[in-house]
C-alpha positions in Angstrom: 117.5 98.5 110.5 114.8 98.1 107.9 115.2 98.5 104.3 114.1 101.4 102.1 114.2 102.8 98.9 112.6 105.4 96.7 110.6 104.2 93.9 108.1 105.7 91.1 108.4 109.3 93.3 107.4 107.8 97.0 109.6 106.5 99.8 109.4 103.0 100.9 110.6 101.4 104.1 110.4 97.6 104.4 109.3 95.5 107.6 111.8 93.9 109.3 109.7 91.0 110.5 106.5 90.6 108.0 108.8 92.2 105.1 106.0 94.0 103.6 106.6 97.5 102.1 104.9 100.6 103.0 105.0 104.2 102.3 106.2 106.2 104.6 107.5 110.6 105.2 111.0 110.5 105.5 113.0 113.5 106.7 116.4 114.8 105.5 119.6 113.0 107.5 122.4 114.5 105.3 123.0 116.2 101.9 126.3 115.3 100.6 127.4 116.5 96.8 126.3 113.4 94.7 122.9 111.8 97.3 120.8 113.2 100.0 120.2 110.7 103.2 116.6 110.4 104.4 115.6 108.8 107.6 111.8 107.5 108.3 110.4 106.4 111.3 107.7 103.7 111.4 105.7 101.3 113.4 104.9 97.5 111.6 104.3 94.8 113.5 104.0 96.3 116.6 107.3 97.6 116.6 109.2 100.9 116.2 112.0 100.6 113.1 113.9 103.1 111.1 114.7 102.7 107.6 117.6 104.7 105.8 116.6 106.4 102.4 119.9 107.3 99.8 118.3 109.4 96.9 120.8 110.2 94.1 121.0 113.7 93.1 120.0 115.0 89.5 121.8 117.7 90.0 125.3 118.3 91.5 125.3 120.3 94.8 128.8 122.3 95.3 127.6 124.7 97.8 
């Protein structure tokens, strides 16, 4: 699974092979009361990889 991360306001997802980073459209996995879960799919490298996106929330959810 690649790596990601969100940084200055834009998701990031990391090649597994080249490592380089890239912006990328994640959509929502799971909300939970303290993070949301992002998933984005991507192609580097000539290959298909997912990269896993945990946001913390600035505000608490407790609907």
């Amino acid at each position: 699974m690649a790596a990601g991360k969100w940084e200055n306001g834009l998701f990031w997802a990391r090649c597994e092979l080249c490592g380089h980073w890239r912006p990328v459209i994640p959509e929502p996995v799971a909300s939970e009361a303290f993070f949301t879960h992002w998933r984005a799919a991507f192609t580097c490298c000539g290959r298909d990889q997912v990269a896993l996106i945990t946001v913390e929330k600035d505000e608490l959810d407790f609907h």
